[in-house]
C-alpha positions, 0 to 999 in steps of 0.5 A, spaced: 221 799 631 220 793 628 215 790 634 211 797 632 211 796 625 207 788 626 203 791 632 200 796 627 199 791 622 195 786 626 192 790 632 186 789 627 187 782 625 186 779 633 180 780 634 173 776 631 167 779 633 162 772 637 155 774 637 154 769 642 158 772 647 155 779 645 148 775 648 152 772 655 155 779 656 148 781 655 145 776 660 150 778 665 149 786 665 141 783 666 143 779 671 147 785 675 142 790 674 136 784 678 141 784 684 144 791 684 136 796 682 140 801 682 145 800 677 143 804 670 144 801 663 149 808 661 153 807 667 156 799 665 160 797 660 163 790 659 167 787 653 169 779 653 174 775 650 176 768 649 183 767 647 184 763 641 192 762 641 191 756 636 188 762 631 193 767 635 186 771 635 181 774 640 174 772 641 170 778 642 163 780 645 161 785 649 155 789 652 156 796 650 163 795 649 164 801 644 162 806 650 167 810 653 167 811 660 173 815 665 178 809 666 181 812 672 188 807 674 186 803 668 190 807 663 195 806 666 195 799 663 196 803 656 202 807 659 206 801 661 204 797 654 207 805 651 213 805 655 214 798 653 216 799 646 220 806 647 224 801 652 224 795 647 226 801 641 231 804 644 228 811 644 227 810 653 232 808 658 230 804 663 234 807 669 232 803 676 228 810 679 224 809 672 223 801 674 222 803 680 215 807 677 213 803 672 212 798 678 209 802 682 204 805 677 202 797 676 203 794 682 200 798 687 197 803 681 201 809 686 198 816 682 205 818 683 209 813 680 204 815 674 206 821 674 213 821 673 212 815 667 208 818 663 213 824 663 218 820 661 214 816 656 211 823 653 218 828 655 214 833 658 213 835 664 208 839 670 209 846 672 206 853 672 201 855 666 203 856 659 201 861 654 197 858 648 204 857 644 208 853 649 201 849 651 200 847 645 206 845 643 206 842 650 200 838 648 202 835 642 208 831 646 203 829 651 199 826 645 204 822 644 200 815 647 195 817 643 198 817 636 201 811 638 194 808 639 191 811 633 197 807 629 195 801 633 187 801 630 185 805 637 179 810 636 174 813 641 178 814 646 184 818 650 189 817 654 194 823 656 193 825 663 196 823 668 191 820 674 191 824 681 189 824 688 188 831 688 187 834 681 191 837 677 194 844 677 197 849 673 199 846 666 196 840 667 189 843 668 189 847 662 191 841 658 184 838 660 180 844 657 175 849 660 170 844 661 175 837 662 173 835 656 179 832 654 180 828 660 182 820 659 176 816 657 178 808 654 172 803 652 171 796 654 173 794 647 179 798 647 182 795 654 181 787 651 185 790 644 190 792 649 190 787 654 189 782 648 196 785 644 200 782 651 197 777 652 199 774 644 205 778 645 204 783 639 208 790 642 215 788 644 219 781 643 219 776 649 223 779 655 220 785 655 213 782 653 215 778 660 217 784 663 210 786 663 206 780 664 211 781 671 208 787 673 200 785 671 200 778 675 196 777 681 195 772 686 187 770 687 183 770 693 182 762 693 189 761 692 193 766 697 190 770 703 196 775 701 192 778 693 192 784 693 186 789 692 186 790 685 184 782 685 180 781 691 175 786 689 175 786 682 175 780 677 180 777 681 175 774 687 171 770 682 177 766 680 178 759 682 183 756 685 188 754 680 188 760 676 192 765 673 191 772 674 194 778 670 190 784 671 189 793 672 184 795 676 182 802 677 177 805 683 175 813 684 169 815 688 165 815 681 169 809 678 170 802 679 173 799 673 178 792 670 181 789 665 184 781 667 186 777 662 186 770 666 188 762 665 183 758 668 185 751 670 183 748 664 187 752 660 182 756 658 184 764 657 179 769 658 180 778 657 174 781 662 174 788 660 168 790 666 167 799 666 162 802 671 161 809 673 158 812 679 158 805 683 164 806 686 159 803 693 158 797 690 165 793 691 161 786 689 157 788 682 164 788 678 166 780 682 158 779 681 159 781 673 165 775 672 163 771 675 157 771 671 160 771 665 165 764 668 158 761 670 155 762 663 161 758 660 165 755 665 160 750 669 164 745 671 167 751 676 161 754 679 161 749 686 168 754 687 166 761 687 168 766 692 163 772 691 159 771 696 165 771 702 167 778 699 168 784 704 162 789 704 
């Protein structure tokens, strides 16, 4: 409970407004909207942060980056840091099958796995339609990341529903409201603050902080044929050579979103936290973004970019 209690009081703390990474997000959505015409200012929403482990603090800039958008898989970057600190506080055994789901739900971002997580990390479960009572009770224990996060200094978003391949049926679909109003919806903003409190290890003490970091890492496409798709087409394909990369991608037919933290070579530490609604066609605006802003701050890498041979 401890890790709980520092997290609360230093969520705040970590980050430092930068008006002038605010005017180089700016640029960089300018520069996305010239070659993609069709991309719309309300359907983008970017938030950077430059890791200052000196001052044990984030950086943070951003272009609409208070503008909640539906996160798709990139919520469950917010389960897994939940599930972390139940497991770190003893209120969650982590038997192999949940092993198994935390690492599928990263991993291969499996809706599934998902599925049984946030069941675990909520103690609820699917099933046939509520009466109003049972619902609403059922309903504030599927809170429970939420009042999490509102402990953390989180606001204006909300994640409490599982992620689907289909759609949600029965009491799952009565809890996002007559109109889905209460469907997951995250901020840029908020996926720096939460990537952010993993990257200076602010919720749980090191192994089980370093059992996060294992889930999230992902090889790049200038370092390995075998990165995987949440790399290779998202930030992870504007990554040079030598780069570490820890990320949560997500991708509907409406959604195309990732929040990756990464260490450049140089030793320099970023947060990109790029959300996009309705360009779900566009698989090169979101690498075109990262590489925008590498360019903006990093010249010494732009001979080494890979945008340009991605796969349409």
């Amino acid at each position: 409970m401890m890790a709980l209690a520092v997290a609360a009081v230093l969520v705040a703390d970590i980050i430092r407004p930068d008006p002038k990474l605010d005017l180089i997000a700016d640029a960089a959505v300018k520069a996305a909207q010239k070659e993609f015409p069709k991309l719309q200012t309300d359907q983008i929403g970017v938030a950077i942060g430059r890791i200052e482990r000196s001052q044990d603090s984030i950086a943070m800039g951003g272009f609409q980056q208070d503008k909640a958008l539906y996160p798709a898989s990139t919520v469950k970057l917010f389960y897994l840091g939940y599930g972390a600190t139940l497991i770190q506080s003893g209120k969650l055994k982590l038997t192999p099958e949940l092993e198994r789901g935390f690492t599928d739900m990263i991993v291969d971002s499996t809706n599934d796995a998902t599925a049984l997580v946030l069941d675990a990390i909520t103690e609820t479960t699917g099933g046939p339609e509520l009466s109003e009572s049972d619902l609403k009770k059922w309903m504030d224990k599927r809170n429970a990341v939420n009042r999490w996060l509102t402990k953390l200094g989180f606001k204006g978003i909300n994640a409490n529903q599982k992620t689907w391949n289909e759609g949600p049926y029965g009491r799952e679909r009565q809890g996002y409201g007559p109109n889905f109003e209460n469907r997951n919806s995250l901020t840029p903003e908020s996926g720096i603050r939460m990537m952010g409190l993993i990257a200076l290890q602010k919720l749980v003490p090191t192994e089980r902080n370093e059992w996060m970091k294992h889930l999230l890492n992902r090889k790049i496409p200038a370092d390995s044929p075998d990165a995987d798709f949440q790399s290779k087409a998202f930030t992870g394909a504007s990554l040079p050579k030598g780069t570490k990369l820890w990320s949560k991608a997500g991708y509907t037919d409406t959604a195309r979103l990732d929040i990756a933290w990464f260490q450049l070579p140089t030793g320099d530490e970023w947060i990109y936290a790029i959300f996009t609604k309705n360009q779900s066609n566009e698989p090169k605006l979101i690498p075109f973004v990262a590489e925008t802003l590498l360019k903006s701050t990093h010249a010494e890498f732009r001979a080494e970019w890979r945008t340009d041979s991605l796969e349409r």
